[in-house]
MOPAC internal coordinates of N, CA, C and O (Angstrom, degrees):
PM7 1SCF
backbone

  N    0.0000 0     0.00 0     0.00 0    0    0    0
  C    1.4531 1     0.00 0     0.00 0    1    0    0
  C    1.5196 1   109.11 1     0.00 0    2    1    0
  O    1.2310 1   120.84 1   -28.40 1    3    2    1
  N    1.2631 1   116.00 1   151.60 1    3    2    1
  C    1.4669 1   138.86 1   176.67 1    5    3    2
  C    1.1970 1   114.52 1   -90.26 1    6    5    3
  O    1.2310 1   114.50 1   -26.71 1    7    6    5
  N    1.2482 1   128.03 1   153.29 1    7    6    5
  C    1.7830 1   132.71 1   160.03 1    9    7    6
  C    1.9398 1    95.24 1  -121.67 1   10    9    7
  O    1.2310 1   122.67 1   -58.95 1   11   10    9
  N    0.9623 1   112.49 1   121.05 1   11   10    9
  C    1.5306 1   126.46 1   148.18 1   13   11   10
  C    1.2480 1   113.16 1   -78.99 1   14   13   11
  O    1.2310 1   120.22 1   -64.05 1   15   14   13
  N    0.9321 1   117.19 1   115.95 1   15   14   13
  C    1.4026 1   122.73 1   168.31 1   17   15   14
  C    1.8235 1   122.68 1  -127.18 1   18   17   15
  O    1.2310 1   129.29 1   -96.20 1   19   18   17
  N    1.3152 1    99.69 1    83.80 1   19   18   17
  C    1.6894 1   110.48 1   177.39 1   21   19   18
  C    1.7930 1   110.61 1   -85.23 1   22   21   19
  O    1.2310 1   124.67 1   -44.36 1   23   22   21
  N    1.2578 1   108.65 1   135.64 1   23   22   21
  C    1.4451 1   135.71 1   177.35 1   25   23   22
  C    1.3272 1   101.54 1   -93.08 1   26   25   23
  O    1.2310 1   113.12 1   -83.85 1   27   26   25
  N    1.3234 1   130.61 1    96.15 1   27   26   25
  C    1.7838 1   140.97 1  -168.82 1   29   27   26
  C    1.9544 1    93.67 1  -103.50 1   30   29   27
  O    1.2310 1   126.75 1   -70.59 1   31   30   29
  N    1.3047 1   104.62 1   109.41 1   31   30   29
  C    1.4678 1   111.65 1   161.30 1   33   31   30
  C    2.1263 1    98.17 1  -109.57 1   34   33   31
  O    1.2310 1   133.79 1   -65.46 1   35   34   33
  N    1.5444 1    90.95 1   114.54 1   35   34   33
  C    1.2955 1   112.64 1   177.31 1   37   35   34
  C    1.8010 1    91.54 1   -81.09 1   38   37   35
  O    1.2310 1   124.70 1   -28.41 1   39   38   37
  N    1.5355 1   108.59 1   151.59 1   39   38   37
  C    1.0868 1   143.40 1  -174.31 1   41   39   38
  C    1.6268 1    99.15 1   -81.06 1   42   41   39
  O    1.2310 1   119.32 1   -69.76 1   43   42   41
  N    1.3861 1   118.91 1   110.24 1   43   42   41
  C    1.8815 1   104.13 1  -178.51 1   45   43   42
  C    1.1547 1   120.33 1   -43.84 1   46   45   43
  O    1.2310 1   127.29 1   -51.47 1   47   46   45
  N    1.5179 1   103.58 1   128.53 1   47   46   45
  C    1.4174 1   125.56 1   152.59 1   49   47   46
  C    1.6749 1    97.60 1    93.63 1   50   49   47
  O    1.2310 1   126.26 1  -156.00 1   51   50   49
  N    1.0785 1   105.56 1    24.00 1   51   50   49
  C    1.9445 1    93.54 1  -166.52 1   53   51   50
  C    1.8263 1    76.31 1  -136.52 1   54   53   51
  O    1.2310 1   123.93 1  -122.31 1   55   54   53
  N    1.2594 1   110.06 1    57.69 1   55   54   53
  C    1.9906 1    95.44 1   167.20 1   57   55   54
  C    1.7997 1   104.53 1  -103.74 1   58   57   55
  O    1.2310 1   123.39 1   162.77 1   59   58   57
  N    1.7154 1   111.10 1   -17.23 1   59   58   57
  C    1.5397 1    96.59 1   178.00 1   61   59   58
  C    0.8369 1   119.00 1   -78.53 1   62   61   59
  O    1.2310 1   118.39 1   154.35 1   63   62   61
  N    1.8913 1   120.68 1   -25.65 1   63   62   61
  C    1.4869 1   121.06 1   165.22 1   65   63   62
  C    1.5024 1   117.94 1   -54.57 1   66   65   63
  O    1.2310 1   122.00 1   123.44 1   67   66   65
  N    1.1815 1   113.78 1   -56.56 1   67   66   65
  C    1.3154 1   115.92 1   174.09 1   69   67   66
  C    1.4953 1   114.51 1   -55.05 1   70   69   67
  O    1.2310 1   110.32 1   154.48 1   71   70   69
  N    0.9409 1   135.80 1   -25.52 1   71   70   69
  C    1.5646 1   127.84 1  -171.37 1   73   71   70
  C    1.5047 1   105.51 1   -88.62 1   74   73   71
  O    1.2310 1   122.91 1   153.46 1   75   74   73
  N    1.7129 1   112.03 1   -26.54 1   75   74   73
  C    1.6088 1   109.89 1   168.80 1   77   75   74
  C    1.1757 1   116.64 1   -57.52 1   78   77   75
  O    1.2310 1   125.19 1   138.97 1   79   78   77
  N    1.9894 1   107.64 1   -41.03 1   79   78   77
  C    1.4721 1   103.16 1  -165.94 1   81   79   78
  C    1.4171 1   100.65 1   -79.43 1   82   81   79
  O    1.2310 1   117.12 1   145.47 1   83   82   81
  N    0.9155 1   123.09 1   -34.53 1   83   82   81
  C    1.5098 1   120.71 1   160.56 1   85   83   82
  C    1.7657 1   122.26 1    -7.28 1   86   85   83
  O    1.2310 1   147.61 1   114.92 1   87   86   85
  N    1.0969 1    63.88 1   -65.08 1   87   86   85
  C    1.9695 1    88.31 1  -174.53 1   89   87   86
  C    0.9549 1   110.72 1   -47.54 1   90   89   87
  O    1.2310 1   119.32 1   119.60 1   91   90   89
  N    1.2953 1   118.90 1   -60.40 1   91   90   89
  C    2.0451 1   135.42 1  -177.62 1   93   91   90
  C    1.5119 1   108.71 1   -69.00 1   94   93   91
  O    1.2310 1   124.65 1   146.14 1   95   94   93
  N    1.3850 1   108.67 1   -33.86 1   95   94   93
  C    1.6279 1   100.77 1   163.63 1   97   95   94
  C    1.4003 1   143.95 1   -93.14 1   98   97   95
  O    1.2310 1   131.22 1   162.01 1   99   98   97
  N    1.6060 1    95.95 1   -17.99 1   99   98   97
  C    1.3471 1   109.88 1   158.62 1  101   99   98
  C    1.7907 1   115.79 1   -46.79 1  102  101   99
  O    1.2310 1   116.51 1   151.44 1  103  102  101
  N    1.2117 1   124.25 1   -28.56 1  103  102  101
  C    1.4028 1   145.96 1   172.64 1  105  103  102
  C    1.9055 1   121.23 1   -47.21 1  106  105  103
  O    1.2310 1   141.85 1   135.06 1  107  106  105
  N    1.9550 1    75.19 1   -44.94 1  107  106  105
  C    1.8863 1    95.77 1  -177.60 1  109  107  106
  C    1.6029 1   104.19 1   -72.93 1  110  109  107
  O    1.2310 1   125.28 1   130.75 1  111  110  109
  N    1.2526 1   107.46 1   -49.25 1  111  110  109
  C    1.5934 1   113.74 1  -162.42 1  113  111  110
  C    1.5550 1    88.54 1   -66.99 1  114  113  111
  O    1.2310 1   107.47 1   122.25 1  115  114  113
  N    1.0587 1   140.96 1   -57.75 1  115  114  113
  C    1.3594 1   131.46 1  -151.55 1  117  115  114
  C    1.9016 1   109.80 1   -78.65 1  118  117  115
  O    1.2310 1   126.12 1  -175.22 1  119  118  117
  N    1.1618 1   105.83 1     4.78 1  119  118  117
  C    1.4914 1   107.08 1  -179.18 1  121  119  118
  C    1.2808 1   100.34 1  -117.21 1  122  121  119
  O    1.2310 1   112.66 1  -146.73 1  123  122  121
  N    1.6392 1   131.46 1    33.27 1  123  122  121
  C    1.2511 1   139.46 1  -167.22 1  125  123  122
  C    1.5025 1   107.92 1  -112.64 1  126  125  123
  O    1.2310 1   113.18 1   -72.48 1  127  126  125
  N    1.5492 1   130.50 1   107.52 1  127  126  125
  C    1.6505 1   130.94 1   168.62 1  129  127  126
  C    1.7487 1   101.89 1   -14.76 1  130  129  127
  O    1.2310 1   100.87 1   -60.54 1  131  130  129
  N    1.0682 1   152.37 1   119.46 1  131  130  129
  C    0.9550 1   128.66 1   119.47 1  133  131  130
  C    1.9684 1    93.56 1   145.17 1  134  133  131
  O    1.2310 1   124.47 1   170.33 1  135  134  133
  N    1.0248 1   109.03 1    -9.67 1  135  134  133
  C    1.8857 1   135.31 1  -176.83 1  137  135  134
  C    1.6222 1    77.63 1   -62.07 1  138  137  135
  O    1.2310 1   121.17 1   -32.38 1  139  138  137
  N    1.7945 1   115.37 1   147.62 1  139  138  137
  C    1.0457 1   130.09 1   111.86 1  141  139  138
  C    1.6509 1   139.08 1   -98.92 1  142  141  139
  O    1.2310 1   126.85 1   135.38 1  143  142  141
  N    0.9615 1   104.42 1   -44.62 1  143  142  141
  C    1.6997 1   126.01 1  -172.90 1  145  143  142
  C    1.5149 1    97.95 1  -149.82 1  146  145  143
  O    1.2310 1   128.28 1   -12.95 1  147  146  145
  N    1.7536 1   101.65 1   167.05 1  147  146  145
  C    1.2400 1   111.69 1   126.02 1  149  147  146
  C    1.7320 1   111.77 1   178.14 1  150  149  147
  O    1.2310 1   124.61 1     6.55 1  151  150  149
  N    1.2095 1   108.75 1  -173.45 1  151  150  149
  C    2.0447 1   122.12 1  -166.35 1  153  151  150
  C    1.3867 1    85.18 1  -116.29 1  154  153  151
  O    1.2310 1   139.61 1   -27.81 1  155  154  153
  N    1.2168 1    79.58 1   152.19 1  155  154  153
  C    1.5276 1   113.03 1   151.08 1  157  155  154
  C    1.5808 1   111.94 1  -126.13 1  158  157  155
  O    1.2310 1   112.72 1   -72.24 1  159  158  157
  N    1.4515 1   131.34 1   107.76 1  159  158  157
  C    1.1331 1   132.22 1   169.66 1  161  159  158
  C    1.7473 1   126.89 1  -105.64 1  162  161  159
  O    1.2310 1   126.07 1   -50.42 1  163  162  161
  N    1.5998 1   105.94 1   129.58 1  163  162  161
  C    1.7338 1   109.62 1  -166.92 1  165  163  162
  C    1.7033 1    92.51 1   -86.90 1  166  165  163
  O    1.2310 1   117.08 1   -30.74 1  167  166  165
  N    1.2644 1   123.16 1   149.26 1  167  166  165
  C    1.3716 1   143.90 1   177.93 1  169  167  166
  C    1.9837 1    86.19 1   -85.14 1  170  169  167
  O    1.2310 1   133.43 1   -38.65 1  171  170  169
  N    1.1588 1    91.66 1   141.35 1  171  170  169
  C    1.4348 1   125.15 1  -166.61 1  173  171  170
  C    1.9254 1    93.07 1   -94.83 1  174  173  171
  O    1.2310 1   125.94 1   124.86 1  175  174  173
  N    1.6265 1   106.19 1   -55.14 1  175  174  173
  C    1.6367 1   116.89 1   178.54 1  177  175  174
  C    1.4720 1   118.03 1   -47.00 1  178  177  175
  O    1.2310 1   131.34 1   111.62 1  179  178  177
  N    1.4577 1    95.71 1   -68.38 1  179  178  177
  C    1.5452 1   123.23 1  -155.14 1  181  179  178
  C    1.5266 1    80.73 1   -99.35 1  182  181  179
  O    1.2310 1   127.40 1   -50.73 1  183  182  181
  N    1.6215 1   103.36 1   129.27 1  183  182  181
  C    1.6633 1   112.00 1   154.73 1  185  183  182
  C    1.8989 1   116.94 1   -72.97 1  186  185  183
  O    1.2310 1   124.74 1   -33.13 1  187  186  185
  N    1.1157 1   108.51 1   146.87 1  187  186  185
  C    1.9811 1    91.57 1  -173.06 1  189  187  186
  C    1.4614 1   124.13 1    74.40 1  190  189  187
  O    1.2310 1   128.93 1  -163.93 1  191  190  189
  N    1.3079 1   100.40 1    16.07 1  191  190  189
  C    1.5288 1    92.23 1   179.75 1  193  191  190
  C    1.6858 1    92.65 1  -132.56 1  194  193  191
  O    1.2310 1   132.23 1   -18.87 1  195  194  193
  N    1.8163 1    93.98 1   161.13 1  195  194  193
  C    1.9718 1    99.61 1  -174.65 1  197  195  194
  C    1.1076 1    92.09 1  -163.47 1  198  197  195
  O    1.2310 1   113.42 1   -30.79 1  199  198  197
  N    1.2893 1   130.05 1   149.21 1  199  198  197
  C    1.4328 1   137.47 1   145.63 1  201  199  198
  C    1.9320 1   122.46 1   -99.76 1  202  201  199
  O    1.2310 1   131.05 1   -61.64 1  203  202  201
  N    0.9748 1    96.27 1   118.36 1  203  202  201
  C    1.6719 1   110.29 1  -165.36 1  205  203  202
  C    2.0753 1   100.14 1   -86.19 1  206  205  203
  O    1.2310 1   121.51 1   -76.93 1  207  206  205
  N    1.2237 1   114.72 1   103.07 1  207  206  205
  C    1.5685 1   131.05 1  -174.34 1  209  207  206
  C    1.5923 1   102.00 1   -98.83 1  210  209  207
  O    1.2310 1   124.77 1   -59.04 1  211  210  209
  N    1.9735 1   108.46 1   120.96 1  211  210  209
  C    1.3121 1    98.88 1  -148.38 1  213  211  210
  C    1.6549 1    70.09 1  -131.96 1  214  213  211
  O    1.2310 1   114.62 1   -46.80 1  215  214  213
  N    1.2456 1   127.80 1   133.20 1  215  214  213
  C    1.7591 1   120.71 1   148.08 1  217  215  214
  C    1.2588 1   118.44 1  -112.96 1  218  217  215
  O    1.2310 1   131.39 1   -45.45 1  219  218  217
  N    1.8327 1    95.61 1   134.55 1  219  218  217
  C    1.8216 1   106.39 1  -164.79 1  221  219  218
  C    1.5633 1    79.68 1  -115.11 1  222  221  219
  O    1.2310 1   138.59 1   -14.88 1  223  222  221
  N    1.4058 1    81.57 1   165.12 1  223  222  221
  C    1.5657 1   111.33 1   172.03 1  225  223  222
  C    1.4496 1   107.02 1   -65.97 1  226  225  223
  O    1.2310 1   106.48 1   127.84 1  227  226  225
  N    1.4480 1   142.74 1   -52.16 1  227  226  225
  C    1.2638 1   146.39 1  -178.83 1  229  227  226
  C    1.5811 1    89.70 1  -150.68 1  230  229  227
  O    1.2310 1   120.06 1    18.51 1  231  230  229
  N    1.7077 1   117.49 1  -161.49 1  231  230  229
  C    1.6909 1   125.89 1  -156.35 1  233  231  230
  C    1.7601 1    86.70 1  -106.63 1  234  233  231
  O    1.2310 1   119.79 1   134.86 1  235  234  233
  N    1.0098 1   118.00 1   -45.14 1  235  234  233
  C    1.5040 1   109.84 1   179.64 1  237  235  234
  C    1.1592 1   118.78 1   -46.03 1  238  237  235
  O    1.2310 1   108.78 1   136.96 1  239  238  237
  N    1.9145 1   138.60 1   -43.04 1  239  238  237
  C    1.0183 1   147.96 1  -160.02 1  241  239  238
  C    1.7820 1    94.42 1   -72.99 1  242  241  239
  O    1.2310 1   120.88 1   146.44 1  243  242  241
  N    1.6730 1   115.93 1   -33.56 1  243  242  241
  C    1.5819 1   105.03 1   174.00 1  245  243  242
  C    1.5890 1   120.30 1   -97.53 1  246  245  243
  O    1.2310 1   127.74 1   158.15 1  247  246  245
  N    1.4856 1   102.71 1   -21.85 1  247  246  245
  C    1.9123 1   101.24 1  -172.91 1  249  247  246
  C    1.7558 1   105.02 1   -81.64 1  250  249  247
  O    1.2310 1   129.04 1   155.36 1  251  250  249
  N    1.6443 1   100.18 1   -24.64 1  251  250  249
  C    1.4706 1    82.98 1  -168.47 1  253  251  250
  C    1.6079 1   103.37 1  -122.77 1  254  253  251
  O    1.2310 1   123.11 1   131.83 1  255  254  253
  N    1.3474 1   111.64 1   -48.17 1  255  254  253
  C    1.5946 1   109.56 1   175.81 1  257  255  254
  C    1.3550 1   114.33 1   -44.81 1  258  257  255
  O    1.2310 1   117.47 1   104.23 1  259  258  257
  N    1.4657 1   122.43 1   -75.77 1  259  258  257
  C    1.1878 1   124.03 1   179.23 1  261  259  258
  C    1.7297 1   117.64 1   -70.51 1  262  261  259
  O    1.2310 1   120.77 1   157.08 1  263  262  261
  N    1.1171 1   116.13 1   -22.92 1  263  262  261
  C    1.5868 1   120.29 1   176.11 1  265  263  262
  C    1.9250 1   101.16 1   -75.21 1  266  265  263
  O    1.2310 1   130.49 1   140.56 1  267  266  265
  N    0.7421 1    97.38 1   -39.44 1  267  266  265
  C    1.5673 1   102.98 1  -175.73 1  269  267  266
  C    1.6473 1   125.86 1   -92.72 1  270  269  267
  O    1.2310 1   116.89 1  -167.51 1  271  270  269
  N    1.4267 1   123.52 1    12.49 1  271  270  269
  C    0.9574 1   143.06 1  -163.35 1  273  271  270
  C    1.8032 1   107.16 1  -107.50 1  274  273  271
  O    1.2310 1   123.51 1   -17.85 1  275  274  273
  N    1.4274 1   110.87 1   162.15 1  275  274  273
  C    1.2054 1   118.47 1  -171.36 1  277  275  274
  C    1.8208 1   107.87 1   -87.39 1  278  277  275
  O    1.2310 1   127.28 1   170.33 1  279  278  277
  N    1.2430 1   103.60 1    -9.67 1  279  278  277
  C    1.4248 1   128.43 1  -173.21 1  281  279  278
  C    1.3592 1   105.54 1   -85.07 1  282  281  279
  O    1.2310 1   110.82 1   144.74 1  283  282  281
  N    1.5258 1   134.87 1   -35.26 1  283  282  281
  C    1.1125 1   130.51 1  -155.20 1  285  283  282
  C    1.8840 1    96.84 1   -99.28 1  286  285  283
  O    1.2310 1   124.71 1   150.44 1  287  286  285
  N    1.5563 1   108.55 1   -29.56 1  287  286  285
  C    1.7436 1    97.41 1   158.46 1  289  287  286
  C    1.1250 1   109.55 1   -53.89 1  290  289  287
  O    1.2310 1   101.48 1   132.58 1  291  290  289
  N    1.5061 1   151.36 1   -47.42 1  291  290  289
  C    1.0025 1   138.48 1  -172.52 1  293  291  290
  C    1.6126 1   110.05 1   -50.54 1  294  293  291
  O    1.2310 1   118.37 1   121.66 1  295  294  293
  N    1.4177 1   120.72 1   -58.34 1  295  294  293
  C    0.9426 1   139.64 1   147.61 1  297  295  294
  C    1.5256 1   137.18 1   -15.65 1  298  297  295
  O    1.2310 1   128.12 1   153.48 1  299  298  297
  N    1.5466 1   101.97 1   -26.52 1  299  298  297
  C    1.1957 1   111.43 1   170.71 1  301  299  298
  C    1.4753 1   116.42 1   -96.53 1  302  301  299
  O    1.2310 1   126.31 1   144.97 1  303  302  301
  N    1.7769 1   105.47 1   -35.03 1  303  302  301
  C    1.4628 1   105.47 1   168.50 1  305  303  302
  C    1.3221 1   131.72 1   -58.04 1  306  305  303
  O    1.2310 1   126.07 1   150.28 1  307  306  305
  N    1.0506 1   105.93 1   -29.72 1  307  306  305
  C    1.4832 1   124.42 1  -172.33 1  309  307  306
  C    1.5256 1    99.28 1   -71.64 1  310  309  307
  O    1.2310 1   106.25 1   127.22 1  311  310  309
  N    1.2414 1   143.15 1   -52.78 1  311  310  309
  C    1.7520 1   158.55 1  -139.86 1  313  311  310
  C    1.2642 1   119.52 1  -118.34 1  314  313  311
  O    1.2310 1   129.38 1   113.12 1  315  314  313
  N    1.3306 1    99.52 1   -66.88 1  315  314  313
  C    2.0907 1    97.50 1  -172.17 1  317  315  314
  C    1.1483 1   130.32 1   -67.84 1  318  317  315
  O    1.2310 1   118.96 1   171.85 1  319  318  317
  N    1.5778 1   119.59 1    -8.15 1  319  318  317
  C    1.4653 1   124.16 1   138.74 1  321  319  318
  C    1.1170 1   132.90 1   -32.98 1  322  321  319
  O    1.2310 1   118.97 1   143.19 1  323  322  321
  N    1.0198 1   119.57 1   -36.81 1  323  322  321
  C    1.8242 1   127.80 1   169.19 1  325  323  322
  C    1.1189 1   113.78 1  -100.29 1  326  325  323
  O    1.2310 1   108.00 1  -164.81 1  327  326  325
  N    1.5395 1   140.01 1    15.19 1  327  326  325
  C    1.3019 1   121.48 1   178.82 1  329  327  326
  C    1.6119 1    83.05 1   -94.83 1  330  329  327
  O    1.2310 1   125.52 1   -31.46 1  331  330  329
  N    1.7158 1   107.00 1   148.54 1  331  330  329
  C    1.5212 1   122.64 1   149.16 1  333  331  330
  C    2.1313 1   112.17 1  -146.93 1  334  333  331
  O    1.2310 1   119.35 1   -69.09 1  335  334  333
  N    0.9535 1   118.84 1   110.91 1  335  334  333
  C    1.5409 1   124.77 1    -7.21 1  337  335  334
  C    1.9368 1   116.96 1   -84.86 1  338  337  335
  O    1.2310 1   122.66 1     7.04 1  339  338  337
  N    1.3466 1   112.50 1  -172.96 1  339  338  337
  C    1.0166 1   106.12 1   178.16 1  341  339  338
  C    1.3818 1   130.50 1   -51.29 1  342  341  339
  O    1.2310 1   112.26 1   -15.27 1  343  342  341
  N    1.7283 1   132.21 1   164.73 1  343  342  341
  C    1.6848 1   111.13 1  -169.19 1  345  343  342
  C    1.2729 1   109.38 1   -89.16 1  346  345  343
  O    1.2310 1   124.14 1   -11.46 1  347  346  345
  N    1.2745 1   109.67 1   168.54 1  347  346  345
  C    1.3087 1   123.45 1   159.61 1  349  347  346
  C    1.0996 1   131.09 1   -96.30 1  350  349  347
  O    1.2310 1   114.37 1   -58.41 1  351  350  349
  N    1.5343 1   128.27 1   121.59 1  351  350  349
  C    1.6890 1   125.11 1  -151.22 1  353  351  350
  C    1.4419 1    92.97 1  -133.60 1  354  353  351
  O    1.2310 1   128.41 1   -54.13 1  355  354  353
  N    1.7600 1   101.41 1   125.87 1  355  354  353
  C    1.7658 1   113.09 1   163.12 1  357  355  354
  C    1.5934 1   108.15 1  -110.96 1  358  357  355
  O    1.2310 1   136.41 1    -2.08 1  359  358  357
  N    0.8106 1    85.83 1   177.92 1  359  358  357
  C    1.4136 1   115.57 1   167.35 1  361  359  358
  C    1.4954 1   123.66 1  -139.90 1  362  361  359
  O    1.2310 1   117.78 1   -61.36 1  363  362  361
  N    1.6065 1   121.83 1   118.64 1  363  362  361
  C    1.4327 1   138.81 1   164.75 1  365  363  362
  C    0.8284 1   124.01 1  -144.47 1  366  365  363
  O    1.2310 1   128.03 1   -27.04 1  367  366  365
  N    1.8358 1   102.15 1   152.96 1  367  366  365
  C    1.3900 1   124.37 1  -161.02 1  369  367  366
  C    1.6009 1   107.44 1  -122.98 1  370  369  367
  O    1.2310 1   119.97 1   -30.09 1  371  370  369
  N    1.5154 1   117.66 1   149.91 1  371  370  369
  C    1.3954 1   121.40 1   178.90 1  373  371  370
  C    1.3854 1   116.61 1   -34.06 1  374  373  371
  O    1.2310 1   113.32 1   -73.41 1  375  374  373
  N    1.3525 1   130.23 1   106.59 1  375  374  373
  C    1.3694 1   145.30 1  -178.10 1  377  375  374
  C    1.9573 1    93.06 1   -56.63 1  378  377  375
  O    1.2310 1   123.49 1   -42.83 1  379  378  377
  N    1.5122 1   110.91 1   137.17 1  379  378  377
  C    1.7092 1   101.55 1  -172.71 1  381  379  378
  C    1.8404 1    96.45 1  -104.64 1  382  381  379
  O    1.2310 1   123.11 1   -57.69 1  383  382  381
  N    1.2832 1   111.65 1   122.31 1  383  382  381
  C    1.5980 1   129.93 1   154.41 1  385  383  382
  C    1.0546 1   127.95 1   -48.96 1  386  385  383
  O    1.2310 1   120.10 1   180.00 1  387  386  385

């Protein structure tokens, strides 16, 4: 399993818009081959800021299935309007003990 981990800097003052579109797109990602879960978490510090916690089955199911899909334009309409600047997206895997 994967952890997505995107760093969302919302555009000031536009986080309720964004959290609506949220909603309607949260819809896309989760009807995606390879989706398990995921959060959306608001920063407590910084007003407008969230980190969006996504778990894939492996990195392909997010760089290319869902990155490469006709679904994820939708996905883009809905979201990247409010990023300033754009996010920052990792990827991690269970650290081994």
């Amino acid at each position: 399993m994967i952890l997505e981990v995107a760093t969302l800097n919302i555009k000031a003052g536009l986080s309720a818009d964004f959290e609506k579109a949220f909603s309607e797109a949260q819809k896309i990602i989760a009807s995606m081959d390879g989706y398990n879960s995921h959060q959306l978490k608001k920063c407590l510090e910084e007003t407008d800021k969230y980190i969006l916690l996504v778990n894939w089955e492996n990195l392909e199911s997010h760089t290319e299935d869902f990155r490469c899909s006709t679904a994820y334009q939708d996905w883009k309409k809905l979201l990247h309007h409010f990023y300033e600047p754009f996010p920052i997206v990792e990827h991690y895997i269970e650290a081994e003990s």
